[in-house]
C-alpha positions as CSV (number, residue, x, y, z in Angstrom):
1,X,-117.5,-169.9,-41.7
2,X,-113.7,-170.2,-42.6
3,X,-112.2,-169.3,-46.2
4,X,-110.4,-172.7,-45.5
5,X,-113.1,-174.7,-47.4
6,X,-113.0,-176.3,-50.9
7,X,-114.3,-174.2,-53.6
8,X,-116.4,-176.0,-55.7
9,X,-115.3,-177.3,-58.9
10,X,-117.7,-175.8,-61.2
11,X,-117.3,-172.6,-59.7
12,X,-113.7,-172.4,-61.7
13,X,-113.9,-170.0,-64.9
14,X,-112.8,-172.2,-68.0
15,X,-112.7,-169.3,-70.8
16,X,-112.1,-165.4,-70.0
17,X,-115.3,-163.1,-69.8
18,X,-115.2,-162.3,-73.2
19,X,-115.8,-165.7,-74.8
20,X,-118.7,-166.1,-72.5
21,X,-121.2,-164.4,-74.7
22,X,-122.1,-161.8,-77.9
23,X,-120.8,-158.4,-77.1
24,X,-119.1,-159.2,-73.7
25,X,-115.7,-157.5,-72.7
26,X,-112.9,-158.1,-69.9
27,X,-114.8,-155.7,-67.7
28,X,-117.8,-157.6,-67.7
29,X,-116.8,-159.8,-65.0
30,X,-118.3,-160.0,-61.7
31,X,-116.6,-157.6,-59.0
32,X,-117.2,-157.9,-55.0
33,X,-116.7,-155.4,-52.8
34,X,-116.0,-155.1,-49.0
35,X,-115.6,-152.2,-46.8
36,X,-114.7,-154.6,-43.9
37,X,-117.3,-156.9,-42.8
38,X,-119.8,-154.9,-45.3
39,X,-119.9,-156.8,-48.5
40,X,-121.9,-155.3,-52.4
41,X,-122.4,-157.0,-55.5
42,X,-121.6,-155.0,-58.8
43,X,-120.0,-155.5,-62.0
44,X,-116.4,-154.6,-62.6
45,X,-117.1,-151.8,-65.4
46,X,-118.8,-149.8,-62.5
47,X,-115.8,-149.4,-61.1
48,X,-115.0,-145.6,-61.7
49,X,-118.1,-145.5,-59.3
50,X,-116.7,-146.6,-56.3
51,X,-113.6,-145.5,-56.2
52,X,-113.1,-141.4,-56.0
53,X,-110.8,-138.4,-57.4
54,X,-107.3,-138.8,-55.4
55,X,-107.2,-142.2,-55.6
56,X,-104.2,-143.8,-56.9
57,X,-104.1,-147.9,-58.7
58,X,-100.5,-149.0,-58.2
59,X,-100.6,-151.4,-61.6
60,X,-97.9,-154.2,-62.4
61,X,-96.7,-153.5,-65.9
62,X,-94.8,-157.2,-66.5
63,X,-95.9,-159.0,-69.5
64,X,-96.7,-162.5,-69.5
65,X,-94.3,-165.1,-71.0
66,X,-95.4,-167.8,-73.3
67,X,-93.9,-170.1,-70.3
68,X,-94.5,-173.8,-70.7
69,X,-92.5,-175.3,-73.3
70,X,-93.1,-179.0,-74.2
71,X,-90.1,-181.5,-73.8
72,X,-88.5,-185.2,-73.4
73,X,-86.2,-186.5,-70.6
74,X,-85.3,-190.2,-72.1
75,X,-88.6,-191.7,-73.5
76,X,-90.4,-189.3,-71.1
77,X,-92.7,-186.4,-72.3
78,X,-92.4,-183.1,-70.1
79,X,-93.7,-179.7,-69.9
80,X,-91.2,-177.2,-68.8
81,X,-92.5,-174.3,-67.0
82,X,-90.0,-171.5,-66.9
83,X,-90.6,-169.5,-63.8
84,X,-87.6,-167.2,-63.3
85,X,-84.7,-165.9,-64.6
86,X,-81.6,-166.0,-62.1
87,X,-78.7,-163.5,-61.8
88,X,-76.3,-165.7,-63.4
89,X,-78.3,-166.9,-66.4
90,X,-80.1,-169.8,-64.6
91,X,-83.9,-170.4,-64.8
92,X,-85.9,-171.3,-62.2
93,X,-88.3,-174.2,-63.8
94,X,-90.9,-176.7,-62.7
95,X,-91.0,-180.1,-64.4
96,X,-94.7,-181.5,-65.0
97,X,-95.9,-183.7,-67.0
98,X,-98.9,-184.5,-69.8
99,X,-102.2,-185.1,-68.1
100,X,-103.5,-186.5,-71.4
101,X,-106.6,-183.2,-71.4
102,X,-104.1,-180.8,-72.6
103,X,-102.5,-179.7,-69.0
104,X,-100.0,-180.9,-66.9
105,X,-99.8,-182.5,-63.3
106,X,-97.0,-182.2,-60.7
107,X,-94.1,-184.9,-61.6
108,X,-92.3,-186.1,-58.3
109,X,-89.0,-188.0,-57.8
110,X,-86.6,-185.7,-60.6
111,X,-83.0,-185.8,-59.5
112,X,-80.7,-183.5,-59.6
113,X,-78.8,-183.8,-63.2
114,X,-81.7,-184.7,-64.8
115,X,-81.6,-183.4,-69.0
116,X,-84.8,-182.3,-70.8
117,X,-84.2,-181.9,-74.4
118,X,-86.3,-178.8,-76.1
119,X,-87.6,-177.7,-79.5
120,X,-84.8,-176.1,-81.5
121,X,-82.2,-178.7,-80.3
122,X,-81.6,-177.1,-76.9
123,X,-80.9,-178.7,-73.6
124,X,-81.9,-177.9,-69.9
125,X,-79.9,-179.4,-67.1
126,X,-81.4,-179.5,-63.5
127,X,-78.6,-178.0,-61.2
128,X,-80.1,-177.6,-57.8
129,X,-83.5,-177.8,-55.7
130,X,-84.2,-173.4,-55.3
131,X,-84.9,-173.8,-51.8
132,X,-85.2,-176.4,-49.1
133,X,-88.9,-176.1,-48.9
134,X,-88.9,-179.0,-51.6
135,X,-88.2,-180.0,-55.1
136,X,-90.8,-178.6,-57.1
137,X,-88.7,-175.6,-58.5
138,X,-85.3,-176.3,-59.5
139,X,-82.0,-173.9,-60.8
140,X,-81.5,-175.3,-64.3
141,X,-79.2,-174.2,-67.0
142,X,-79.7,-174.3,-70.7
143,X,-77.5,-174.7,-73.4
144,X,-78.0,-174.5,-77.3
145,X,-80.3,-171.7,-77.5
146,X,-81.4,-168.7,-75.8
147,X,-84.1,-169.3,-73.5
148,X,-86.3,-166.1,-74.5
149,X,-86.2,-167.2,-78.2
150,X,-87.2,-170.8,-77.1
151,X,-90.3,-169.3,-75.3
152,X,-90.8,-166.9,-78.0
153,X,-90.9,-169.6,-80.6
154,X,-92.0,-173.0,-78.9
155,X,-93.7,-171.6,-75.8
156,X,-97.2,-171.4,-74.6
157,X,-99.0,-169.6,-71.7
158,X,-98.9,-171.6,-68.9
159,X,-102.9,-173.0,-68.2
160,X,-104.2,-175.5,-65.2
161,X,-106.9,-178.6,-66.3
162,X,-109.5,-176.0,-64.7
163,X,-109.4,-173.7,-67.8
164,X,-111.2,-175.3,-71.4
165,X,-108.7,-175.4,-73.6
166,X,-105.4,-173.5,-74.9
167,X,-105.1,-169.7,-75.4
168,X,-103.6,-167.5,-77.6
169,X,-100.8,-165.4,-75.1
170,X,-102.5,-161.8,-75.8
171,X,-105.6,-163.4,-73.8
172,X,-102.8,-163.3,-70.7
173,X,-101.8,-160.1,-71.2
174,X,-103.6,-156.8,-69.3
175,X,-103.7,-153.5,-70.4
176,X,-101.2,-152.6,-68.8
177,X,-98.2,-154.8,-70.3
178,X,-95.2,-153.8,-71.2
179,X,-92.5,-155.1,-73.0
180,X,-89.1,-155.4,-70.8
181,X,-85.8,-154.2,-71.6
182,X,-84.3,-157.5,-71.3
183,X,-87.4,-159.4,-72.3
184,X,-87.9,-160.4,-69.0
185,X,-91.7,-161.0,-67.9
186,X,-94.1,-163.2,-65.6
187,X,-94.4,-167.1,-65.9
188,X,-98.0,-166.5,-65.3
189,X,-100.1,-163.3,-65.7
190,X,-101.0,-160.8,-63.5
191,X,-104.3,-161.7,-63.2
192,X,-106.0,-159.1,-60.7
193,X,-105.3,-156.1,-63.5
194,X,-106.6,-158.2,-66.7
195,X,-110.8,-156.9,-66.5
196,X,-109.5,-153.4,-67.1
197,X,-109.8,-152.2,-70.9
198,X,-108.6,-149.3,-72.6
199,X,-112.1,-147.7,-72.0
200,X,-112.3,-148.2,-68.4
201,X,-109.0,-146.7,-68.0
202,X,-109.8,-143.7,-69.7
203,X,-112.8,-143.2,-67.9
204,X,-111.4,-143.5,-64.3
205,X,-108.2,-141.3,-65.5
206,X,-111.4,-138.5,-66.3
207,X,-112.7,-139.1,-63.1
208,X,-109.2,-138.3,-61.4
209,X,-108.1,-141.7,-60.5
210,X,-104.4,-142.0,-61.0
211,X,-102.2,-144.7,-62.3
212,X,-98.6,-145.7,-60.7
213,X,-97.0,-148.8,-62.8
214,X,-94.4,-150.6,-60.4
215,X,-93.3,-153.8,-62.7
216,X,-93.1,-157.3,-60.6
217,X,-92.3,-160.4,-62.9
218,X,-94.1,-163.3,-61.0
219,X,-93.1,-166.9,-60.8
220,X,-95.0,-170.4,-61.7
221,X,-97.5,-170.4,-58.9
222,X,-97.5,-173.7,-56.3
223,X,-101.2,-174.4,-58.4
224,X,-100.8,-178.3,-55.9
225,X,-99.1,-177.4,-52.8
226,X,-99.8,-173.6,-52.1
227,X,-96.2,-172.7,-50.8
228,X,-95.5,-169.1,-49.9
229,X,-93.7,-167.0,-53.1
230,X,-90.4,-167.4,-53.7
231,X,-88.1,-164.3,-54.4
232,X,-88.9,-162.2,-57.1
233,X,-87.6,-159.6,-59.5
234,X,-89.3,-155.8,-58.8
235,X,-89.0,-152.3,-59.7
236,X,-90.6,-149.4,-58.4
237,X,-89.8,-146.3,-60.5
238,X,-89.1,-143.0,-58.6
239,X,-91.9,-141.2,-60.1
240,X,-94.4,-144.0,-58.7
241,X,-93.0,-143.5,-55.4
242,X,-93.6,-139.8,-55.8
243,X,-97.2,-140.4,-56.6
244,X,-97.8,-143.2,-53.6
245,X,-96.1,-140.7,-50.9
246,X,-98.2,-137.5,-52.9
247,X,-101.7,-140.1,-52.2
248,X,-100.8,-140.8,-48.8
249,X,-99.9,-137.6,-47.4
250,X,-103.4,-136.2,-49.3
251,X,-106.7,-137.7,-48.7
252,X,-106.3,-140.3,-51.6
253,X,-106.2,-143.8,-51.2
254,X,-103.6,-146.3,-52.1
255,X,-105.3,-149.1,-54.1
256,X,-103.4,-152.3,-55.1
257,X,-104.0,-154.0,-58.4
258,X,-103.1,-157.7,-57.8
259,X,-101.0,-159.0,-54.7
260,X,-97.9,-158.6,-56.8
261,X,-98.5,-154.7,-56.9
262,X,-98.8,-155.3,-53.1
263,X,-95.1,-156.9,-52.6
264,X,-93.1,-154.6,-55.1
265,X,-94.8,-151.5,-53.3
266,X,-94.4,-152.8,-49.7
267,X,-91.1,-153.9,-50.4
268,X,-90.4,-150.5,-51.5
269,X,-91.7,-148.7,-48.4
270,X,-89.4,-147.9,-45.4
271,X,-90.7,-148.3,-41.8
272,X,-91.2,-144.4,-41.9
273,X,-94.2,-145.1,-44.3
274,X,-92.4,-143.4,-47.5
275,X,-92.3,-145.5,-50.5
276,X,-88.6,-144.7,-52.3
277,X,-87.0,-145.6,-55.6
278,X,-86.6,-149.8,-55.4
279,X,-85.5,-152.5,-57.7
280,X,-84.1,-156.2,-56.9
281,X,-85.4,-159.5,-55.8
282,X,-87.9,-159.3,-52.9
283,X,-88.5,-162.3,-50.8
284,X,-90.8,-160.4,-48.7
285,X,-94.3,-162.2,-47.3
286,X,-96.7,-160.0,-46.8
287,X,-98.8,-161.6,-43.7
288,X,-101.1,-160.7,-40.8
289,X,-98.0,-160.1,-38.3
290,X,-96.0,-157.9,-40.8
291,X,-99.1,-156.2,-42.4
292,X,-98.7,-153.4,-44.7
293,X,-97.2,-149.5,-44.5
294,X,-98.7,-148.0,-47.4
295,X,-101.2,-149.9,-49.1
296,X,-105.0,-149.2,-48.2
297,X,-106.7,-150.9,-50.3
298,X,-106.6,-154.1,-52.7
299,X,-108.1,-155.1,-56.1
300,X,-107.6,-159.2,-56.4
301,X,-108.8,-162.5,-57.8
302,X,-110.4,-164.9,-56.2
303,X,-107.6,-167.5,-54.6
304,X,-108.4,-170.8,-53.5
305,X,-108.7,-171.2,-50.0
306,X,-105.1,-172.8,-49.0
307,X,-103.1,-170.1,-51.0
308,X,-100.6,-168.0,-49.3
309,X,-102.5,-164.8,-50.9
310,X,-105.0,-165.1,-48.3
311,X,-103.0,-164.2,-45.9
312,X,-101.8,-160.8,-47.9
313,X,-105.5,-160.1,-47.8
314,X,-106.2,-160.4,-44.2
315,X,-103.1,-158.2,-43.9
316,X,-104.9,-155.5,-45.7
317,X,-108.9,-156.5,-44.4
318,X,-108.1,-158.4,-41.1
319,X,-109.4,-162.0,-41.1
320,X,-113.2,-161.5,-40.3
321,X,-113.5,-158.9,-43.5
322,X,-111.7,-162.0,-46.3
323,X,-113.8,-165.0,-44.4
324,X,-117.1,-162.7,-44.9
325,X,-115.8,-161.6,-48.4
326,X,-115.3,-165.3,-49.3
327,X,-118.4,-166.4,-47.9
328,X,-120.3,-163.8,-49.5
329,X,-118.4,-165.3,-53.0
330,X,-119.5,-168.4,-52.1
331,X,-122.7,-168.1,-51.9
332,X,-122.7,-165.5,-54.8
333,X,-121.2,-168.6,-57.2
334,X,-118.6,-166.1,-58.3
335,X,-116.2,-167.5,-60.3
336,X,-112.3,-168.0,-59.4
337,X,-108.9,-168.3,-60.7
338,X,-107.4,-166.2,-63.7
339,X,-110.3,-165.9,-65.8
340,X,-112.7,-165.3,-63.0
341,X,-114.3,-162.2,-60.9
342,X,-112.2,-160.2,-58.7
343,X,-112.8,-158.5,-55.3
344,X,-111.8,-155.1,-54.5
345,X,-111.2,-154.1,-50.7
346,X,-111.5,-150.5,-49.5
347,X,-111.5,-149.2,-46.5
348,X,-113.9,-149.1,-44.2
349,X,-116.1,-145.7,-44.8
350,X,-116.3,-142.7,-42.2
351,X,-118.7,-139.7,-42.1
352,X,-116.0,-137.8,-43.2
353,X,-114.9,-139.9,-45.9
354,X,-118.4,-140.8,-48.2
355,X,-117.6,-142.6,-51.6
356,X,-118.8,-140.0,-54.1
357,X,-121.5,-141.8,-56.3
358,X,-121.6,-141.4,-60.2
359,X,-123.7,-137.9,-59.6
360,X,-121.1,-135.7,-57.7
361,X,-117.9,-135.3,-59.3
């Protein structure tokens, strides 16, 4: 089978784990695991289990923004999704509009020039497509208030028609969150870190499982269209880097949290292997023919089949490990997007390199 199929509708998780049931948590959520082609089924509060002493979680520290702001071009209704801040004090935004169930649809045919009005009396202009791959994200500047304090005050999370209904922002943040310096964060969260709770962290950090924070604020996904990512801020802090080289040239592994954690860390790496000091934009594309330098393994969501991620994951797996992994899913009925189950890829095992169970540390 290919991952190239259509995942089922009702597979889609509408609320987070936790408003599922009495007494559930974030880590209650389903969590797959393949070793290449070798695929088990556990839950994700097992994971200090599987993974070992030595091994290192490169985590994405950017908080999410309360992105989608509601507004009116002429007679029109909008939603704004801010996506990006520029250099010069542009925003990279998406225009949508009301689907009438809460969410928004794509909105085609907006010219350049085009004026939104926003809460508080401000106004976004449309300046320029941000690529030639299409008009869906534009360079749009705003006047009459500060676009953090219009998010702040007016904003929302940004949510697709597959999730129930509206949620407070602190259901979009992870554990691992931070507030920026310059209030800077992600237009949508980075999902692949939110199962973990303060709990679970402790207890891996007990077992000897390291943390690295890199920061990478992402940008409105293509949720119609599945284009590759567009450039995006990063930071990886020297005393990451120190840990990520001190993993590799030990006999720890490299784990991933999320594909963004994947791009700030392999955009960070040199083609010696060693991961240095990095911050910027990174348009960099992490795909089968590039692969990756210093990552060895990769803890994800589930992405529909058409998305770019896939082919991150195949850069990591190879392609028969994510179409097994996917068809194992699948037939599973795990459940996909933000809300849903994640996957975790290691390695494939050798005799001299046996996971250590819960009995041996």
């Amino acid at each position: 089978m290919s991952v190239r199929v259509r995942v089922p509708e009702g597979l889609s998780a509408r609320v987070p784990a936790e408003q599922r049931g009495p007494g559930l948590d974030r880590d209650d959520v389903r969590l797959l695991v393949s070793r290449g082609t070798e695929v088990t089924h556990h839950v994700f509060a097992e994971l200090p289990r599987l993974l070992r002493a030595g091994d290192l979680l490169v985590v994405n520290t950017s908080p999410t923004l309360a992105a989608a702001v509601d507004g009116r071009t002429g007679h029109a209704r909008v939603v704004v999704h801010f996506s990006t801040r520029g250099d010069d004090g542009r925003w990279a935004v998406e225009l949508r509009e009301p689907d009438g169930r809460g969410t928004t649809r794509a909105r085609a045919g907006t010219p350049a020039g085009t004026e939104v009005g926003l809460p508080g009396g401000a106004r976004l202009v449309l300046e320029e497509p941000l690529s030639g791959r299409g008009e869906r994200l534009w360079w749009a500047r705003v006047s009459g208030a500060e676009v953090l304090r219009v998010l702040r005050e007016h904003g929302r999370p940004i949510r697709y028609s597959y999730t129930e209904r509206d949620q407070p922002l602190s259901v979009y943040q992870t554990v691992f969150a931070l507030p920026s310096p310059d209030g800077a964060g992600s237009a949508e969260m980075p999902s692949a870190a939110r199962p973990f709770t303060a709990r679970l962290v402790a207890e891996l950090v007990s077992r000897g499982v390291q943390f690295a924070p890199i920061t990478l604020h992402t940008g409105v996904a293509s949720a119609e269209a599945h284009e590759p990512p567009y450039p995006e801020r990063f930071a990886v802090p020297a005393a990451s880097a120190r840990l990520i080289n001190a993993a590799k040239a030990g006999d720890g592994r490299v784990i991933a949290v999320g594909t963004t954690a994947v791009r700030a860390v392999e955009s960070a790496t040199g083609p010696d292997g060693v991961v240095r000091a990095a911050e910027g934009w990174t348009d960099l594309v992490v795909t089968p023919e590039r692969g990756v330098r210093v990552v060895d393994g990769l803890l994800t969501g589930l992405h529909e089949p058409e998305a770019s991620h896939l082919l991150m994951l195949e850069a990591v797996a190879g392609r028969a490990a994510v179409d097994r992994a996917y068809e194992e899913a699948l037939r599973g009925l795990y459940l996909w997007h933000e809300f849903g189950d994640v996957h975790l890829i290691l390695p494939e095992e050798t005799p001299h390199s046996e996971r250590c169970d819960g009995n041996s540390w």
